[in-house]
PyMOL Python script that loads the backbone (N, CA, C, O; Angstrom):
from pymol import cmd

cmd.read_pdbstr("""\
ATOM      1  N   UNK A   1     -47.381 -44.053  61.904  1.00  0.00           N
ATOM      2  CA  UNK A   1     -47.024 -44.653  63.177  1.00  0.00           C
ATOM      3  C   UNK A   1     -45.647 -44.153  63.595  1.00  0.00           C
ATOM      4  O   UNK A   1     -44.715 -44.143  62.791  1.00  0.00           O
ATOM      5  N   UNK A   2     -45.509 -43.701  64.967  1.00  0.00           N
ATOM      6  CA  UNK A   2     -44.372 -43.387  65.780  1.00  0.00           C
ATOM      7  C   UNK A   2     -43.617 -44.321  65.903  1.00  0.00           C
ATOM      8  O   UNK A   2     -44.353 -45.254  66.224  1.00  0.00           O
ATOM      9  N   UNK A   3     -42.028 -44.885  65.826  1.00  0.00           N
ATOM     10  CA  UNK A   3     -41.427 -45.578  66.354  1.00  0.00           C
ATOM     11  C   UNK A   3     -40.828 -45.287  67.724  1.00  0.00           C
ATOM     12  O   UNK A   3     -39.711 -44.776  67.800  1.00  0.00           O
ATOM     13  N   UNK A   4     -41.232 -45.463  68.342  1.00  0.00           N
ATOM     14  CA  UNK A   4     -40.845 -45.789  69.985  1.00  0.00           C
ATOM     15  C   UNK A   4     -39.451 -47.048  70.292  1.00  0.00           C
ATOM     16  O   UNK A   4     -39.241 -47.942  69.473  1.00  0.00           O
ATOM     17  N   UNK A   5     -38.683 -46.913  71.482  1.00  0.00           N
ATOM     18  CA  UNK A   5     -37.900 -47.701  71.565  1.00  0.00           C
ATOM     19  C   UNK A   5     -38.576 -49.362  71.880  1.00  0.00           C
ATOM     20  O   UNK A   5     -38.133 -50.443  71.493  1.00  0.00           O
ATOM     21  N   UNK A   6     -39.639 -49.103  72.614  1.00  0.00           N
ATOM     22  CA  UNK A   6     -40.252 -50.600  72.748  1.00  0.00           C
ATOM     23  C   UNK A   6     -40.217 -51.219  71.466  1.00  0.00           C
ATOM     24  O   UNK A   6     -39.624 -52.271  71.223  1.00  0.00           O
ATOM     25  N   UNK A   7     -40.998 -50.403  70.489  1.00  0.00           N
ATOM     26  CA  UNK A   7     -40.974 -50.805  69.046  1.00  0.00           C
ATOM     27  C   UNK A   7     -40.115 -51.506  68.197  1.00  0.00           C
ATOM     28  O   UNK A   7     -40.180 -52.601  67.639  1.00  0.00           O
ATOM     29  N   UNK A   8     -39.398 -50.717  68.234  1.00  0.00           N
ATOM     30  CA  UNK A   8     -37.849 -50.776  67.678  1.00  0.00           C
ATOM     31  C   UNK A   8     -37.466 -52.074  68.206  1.00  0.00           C
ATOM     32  O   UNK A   8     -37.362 -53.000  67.401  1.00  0.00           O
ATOM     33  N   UNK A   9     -37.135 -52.377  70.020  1.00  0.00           N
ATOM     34  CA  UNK A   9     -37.122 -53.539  69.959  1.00  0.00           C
ATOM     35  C   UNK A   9     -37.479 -54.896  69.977  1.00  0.00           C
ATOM     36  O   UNK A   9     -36.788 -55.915  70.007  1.00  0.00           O
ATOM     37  N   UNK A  10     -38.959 -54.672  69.947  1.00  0.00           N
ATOM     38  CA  UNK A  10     -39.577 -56.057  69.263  1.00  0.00           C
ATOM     39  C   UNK A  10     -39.850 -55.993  68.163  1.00  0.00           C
ATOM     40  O   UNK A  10     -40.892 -56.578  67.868  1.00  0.00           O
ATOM     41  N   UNK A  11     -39.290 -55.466  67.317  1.00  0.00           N
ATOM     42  CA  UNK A  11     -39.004 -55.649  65.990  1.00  0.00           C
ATOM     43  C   UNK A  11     -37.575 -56.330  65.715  1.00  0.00           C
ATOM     44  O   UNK A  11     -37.414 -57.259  64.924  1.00  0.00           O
ATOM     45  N   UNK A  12     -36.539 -55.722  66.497  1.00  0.00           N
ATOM     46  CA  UNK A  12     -35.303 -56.426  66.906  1.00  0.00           C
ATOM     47  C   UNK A  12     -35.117 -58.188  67.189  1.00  0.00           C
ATOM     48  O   UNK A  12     -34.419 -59.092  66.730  1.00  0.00           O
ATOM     49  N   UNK A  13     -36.279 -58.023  68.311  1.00  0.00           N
ATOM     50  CA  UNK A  13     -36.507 -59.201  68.347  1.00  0.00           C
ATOM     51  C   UNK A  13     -37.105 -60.715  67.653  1.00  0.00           C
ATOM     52  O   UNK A  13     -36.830 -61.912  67.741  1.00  0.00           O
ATOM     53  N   UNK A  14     -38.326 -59.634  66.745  1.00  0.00           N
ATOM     54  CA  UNK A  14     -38.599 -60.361  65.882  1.00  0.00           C
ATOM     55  C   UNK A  14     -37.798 -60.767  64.663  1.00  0.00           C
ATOM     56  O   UNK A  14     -38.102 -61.671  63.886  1.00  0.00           O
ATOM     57  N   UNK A  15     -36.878 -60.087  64.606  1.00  0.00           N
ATOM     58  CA  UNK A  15     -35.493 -60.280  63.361  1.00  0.00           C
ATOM     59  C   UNK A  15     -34.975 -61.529  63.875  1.00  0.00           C
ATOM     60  O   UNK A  15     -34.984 -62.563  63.207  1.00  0.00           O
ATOM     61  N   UNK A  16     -34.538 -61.449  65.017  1.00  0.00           N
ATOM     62  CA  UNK A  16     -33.205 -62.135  65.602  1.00  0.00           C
ATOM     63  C   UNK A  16     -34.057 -63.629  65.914  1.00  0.00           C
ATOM     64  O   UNK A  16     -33.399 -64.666  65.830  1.00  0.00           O
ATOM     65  N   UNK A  17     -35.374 -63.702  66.235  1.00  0.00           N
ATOM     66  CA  UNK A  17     -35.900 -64.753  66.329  1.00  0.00           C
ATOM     67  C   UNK A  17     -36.077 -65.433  64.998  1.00  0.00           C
ATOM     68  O   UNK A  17     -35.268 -66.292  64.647  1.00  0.00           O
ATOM     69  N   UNK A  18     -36.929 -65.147  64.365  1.00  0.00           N
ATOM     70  CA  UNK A  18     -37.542 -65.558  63.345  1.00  0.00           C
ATOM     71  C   UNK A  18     -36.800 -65.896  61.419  1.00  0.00           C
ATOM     72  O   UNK A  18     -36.876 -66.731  60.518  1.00  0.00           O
ATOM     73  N   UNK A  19     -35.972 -64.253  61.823  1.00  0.00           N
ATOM     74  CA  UNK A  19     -34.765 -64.609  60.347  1.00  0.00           C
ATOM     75  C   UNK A  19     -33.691 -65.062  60.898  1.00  0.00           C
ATOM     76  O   UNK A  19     -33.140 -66.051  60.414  1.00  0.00           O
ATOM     77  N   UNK A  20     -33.285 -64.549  61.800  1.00  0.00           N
ATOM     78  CA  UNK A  20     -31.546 -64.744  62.720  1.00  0.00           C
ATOM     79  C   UNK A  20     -31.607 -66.670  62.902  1.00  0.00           C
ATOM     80  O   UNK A  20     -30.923 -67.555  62.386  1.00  0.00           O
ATOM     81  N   UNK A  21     -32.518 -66.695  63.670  1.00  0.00           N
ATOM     82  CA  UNK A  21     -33.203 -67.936  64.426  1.00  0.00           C
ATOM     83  C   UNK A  21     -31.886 -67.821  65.727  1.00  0.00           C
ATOM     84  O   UNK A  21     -31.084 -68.708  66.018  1.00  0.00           O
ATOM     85  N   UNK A  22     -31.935 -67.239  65.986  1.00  0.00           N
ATOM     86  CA  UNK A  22     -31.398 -66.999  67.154  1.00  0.00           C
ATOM     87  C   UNK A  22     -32.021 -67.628  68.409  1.00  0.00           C
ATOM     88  O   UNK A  22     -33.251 -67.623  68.459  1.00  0.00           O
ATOM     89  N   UNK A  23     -31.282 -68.213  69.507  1.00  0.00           N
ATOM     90  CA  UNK A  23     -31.913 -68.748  70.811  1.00  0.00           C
ATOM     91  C   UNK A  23     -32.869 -67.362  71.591  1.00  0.00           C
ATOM     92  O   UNK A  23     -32.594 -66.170  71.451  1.00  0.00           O
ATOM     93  N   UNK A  24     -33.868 -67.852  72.305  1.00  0.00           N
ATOM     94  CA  UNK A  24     -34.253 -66.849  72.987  1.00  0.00           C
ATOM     95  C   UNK A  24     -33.787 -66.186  74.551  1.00  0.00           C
ATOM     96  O   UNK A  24     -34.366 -65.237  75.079  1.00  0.00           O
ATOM     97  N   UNK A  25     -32.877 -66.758  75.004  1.00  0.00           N
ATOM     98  CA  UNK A  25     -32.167 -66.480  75.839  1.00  0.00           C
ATOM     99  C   UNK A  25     -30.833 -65.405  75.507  1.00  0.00           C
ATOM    100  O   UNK A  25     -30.359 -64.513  76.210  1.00  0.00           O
ATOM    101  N   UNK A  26     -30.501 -65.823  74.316  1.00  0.00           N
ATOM    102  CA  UNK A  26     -29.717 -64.987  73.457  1.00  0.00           C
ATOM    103  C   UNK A  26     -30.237 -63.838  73.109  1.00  0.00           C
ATOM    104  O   UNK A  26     -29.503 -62.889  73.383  1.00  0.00           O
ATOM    105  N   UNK A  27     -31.337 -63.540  72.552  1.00  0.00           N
ATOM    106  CA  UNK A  27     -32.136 -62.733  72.095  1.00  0.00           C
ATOM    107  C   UNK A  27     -32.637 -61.453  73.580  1.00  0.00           C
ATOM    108  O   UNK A  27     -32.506 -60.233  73.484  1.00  0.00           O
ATOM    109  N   UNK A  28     -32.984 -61.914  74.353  1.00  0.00           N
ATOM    110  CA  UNK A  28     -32.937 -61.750  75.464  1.00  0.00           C
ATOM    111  C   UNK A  28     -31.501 -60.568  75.966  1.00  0.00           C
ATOM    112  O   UNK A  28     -31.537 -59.353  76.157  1.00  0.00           O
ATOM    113  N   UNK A  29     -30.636 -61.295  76.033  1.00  0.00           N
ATOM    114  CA  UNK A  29     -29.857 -60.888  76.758  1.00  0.00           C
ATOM    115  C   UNK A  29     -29.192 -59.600  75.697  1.00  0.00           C
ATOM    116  O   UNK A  29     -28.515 -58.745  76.268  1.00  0.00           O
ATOM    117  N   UNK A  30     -29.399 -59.471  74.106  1.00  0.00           N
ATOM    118  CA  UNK A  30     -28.531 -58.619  73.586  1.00  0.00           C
ATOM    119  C   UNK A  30     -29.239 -57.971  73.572  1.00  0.00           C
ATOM    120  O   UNK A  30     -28.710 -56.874  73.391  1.00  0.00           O
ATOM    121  N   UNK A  31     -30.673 -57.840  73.688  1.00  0.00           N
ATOM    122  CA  UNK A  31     -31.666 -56.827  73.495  1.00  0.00           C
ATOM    123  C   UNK A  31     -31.960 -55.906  74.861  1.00  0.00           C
ATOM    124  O   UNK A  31     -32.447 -54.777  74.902  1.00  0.00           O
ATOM    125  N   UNK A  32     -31.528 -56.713  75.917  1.00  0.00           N
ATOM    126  CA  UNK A  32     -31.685 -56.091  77.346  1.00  0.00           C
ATOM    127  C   UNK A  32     -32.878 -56.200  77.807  1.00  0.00           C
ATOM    128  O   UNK A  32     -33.220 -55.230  78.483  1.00  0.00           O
ATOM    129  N   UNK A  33     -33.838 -57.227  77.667  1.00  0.00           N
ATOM    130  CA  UNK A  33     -35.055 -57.640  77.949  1.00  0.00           C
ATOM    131  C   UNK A  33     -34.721 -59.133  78.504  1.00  0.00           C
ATOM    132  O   UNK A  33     -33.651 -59.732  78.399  1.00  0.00           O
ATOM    133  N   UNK A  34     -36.242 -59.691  79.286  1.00  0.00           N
ATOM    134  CA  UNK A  34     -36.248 -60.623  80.192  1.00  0.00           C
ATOM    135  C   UNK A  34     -36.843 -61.229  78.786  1.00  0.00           C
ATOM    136  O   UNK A  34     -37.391 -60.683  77.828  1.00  0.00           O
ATOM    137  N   UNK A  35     -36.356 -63.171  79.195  1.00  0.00           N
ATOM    138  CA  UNK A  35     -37.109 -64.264  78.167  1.00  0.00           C
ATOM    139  C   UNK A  35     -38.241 -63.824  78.360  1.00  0.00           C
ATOM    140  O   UNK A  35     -38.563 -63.198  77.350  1.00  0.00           O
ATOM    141  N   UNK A  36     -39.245 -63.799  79.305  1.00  0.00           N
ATOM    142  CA  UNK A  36     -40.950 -63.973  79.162  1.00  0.00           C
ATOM    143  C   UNK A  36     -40.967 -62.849  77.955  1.00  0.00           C
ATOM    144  O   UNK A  36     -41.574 -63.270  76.970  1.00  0.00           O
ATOM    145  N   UNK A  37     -40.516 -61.708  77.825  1.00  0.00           N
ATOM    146  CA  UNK A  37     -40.934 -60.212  77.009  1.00  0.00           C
ATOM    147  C   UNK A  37     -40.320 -60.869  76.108  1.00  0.00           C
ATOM    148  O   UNK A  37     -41.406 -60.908  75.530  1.00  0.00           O
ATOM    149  N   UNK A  38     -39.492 -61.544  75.275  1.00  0.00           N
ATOM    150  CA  UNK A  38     -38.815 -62.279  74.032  1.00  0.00           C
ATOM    151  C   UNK A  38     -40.380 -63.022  73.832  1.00  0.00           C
ATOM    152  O   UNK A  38     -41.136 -62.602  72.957  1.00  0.00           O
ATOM    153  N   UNK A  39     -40.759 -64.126  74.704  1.00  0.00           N
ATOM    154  CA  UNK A  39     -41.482 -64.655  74.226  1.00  0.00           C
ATOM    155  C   UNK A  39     -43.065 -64.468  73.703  1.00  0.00           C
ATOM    156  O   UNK A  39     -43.682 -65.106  72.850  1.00  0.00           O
ATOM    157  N   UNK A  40     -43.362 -63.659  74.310  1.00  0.00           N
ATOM    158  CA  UNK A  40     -44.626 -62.683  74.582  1.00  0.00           C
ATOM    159  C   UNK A  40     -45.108 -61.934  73.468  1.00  0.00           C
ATOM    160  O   UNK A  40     -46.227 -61.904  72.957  1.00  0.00           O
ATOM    161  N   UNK A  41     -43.502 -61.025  73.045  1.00  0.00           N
ATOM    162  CA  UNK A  41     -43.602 -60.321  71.833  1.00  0.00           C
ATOM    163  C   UNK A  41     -43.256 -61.344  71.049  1.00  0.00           C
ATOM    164  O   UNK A  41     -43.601 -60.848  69.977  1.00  0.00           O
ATOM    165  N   UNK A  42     -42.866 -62.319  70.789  1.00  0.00           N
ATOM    166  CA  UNK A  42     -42.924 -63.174  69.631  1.00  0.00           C
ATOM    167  C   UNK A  42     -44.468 -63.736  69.274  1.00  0.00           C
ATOM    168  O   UNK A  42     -45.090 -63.787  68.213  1.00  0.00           O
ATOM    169  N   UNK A  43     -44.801 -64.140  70.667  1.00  0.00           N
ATOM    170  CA  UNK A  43     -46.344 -64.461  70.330  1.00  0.00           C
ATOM    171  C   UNK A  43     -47.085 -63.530  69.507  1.00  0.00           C
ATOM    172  O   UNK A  43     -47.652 -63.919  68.485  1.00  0.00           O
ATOM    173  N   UNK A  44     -47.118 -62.271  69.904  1.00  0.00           N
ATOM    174  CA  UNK A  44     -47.868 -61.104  69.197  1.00  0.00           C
ATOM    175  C   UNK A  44     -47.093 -61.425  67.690  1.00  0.00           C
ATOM    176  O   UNK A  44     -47.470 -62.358  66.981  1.00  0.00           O
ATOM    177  N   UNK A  45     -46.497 -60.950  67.490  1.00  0.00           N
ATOM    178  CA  UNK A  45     -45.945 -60.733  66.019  1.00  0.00           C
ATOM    179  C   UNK A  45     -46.114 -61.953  65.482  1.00  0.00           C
ATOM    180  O   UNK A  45     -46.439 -61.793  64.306  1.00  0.00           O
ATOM    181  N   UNK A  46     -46.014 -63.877  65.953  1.00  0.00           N
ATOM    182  CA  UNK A  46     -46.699 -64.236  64.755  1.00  0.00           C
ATOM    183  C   UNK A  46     -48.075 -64.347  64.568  1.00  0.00           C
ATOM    184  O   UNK A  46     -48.529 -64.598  63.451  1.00  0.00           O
ATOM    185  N   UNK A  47     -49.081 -64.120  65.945  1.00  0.00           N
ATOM    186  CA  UNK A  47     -50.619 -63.428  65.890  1.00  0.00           C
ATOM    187  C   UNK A  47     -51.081 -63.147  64.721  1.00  0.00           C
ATOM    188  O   UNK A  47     -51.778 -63.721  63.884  1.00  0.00           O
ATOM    189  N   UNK A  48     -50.081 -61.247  64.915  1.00  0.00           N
ATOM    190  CA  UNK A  48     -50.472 -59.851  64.063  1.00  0.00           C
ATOM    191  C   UNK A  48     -50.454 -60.545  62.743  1.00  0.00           C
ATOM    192  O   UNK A  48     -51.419 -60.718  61.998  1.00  0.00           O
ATOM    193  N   UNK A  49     -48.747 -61.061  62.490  1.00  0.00           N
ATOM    194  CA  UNK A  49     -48.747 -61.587  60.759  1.00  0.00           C
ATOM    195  C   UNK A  49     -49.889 -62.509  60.215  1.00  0.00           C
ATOM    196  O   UNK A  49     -50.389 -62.511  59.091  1.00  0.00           O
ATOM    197  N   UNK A  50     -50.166 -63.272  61.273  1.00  0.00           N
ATOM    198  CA  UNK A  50     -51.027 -64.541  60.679  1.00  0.00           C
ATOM    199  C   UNK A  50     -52.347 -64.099  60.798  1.00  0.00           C
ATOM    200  O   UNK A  50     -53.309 -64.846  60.618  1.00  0.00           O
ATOM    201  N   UNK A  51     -52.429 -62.968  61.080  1.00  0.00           N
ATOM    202  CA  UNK A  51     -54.021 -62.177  60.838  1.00  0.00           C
ATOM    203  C   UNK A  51     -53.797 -61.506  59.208  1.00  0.00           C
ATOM    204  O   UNK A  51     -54.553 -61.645  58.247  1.00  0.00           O
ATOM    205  N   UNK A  52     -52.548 -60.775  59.273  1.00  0.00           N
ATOM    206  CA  UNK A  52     -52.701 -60.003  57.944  1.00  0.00           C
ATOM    207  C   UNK A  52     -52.594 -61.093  56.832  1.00  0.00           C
ATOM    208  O   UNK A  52     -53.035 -60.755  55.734  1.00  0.00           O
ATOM    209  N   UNK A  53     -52.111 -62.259  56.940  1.00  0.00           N
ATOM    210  CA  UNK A  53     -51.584 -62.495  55.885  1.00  0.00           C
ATOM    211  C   UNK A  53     -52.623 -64.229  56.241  1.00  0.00           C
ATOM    212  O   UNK A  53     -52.075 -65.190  55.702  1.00  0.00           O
ATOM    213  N   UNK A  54     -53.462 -64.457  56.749  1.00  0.00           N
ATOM    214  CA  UNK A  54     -54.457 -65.458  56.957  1.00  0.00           C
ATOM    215  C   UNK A  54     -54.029 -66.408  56.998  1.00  0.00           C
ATOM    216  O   UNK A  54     -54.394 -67.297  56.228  1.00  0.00           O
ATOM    217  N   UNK A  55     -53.009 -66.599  57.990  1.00  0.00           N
ATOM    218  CA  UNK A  55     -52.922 -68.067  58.427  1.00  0.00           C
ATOM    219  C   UNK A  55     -53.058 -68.831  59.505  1.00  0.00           C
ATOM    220  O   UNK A  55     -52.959 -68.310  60.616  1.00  0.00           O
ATOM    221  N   UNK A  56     -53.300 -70.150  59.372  1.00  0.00           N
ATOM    222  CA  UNK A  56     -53.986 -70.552  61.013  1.00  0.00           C
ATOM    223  C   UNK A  56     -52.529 -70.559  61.640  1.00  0.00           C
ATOM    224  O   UNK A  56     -51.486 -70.545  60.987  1.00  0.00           O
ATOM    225  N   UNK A  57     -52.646 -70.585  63.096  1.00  0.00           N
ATOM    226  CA  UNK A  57     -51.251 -70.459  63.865  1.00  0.00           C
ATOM    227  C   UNK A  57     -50.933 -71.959  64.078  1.00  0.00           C
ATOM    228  O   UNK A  57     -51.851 -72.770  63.965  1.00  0.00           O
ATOM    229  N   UNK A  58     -49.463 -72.441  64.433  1.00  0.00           N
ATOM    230  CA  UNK A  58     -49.253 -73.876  64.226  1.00  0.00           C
ATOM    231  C   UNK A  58     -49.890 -74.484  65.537  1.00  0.00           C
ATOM    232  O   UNK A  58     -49.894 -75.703  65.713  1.00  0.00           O
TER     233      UNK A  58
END
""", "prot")
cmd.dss("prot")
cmd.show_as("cartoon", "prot")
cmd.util.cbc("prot")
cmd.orient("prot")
C-alpha cells in the first residue's frame, strides 16, 4: 500500500483522537481539515478495526 497525504492524515487523526484523546475541533484545526472529515474518518477507522479485530461497535 501507497501512503498518500490523505492517508497519512487520517492516520494523524486517528492518533490524536483515539491515543492523544485530543478534542475534535482541536484535531481539526492542527491537521488542516474540517470537524465533519475528523469525524467521518474516525468513524471509518473504528469500523475497519472492529472488523479486523471482531468487535461489535459501541
Amino acid at each position: 500500500m501507497r501512503w498518500t497525504n490523505s492517508t497519512r492524515v487520517r492516520r494523524q487523526g486517528f492518533e490524536m483522537r483515539f491515543i492523544a484523546g485530543i478534542e475534535v475541533v482541536d484535531v481539526a484545526a492542527a491537521l488542516g481539515v474540517s470537524e465533519p472529515t475528523v469525524k467521518r474518518d474516525a468513524r471509518f477507522a473504528r469500523a475497519f478495526i472492529g472488523e479486523k479485530l471482531d468487535w461489535a461497535a459501541p
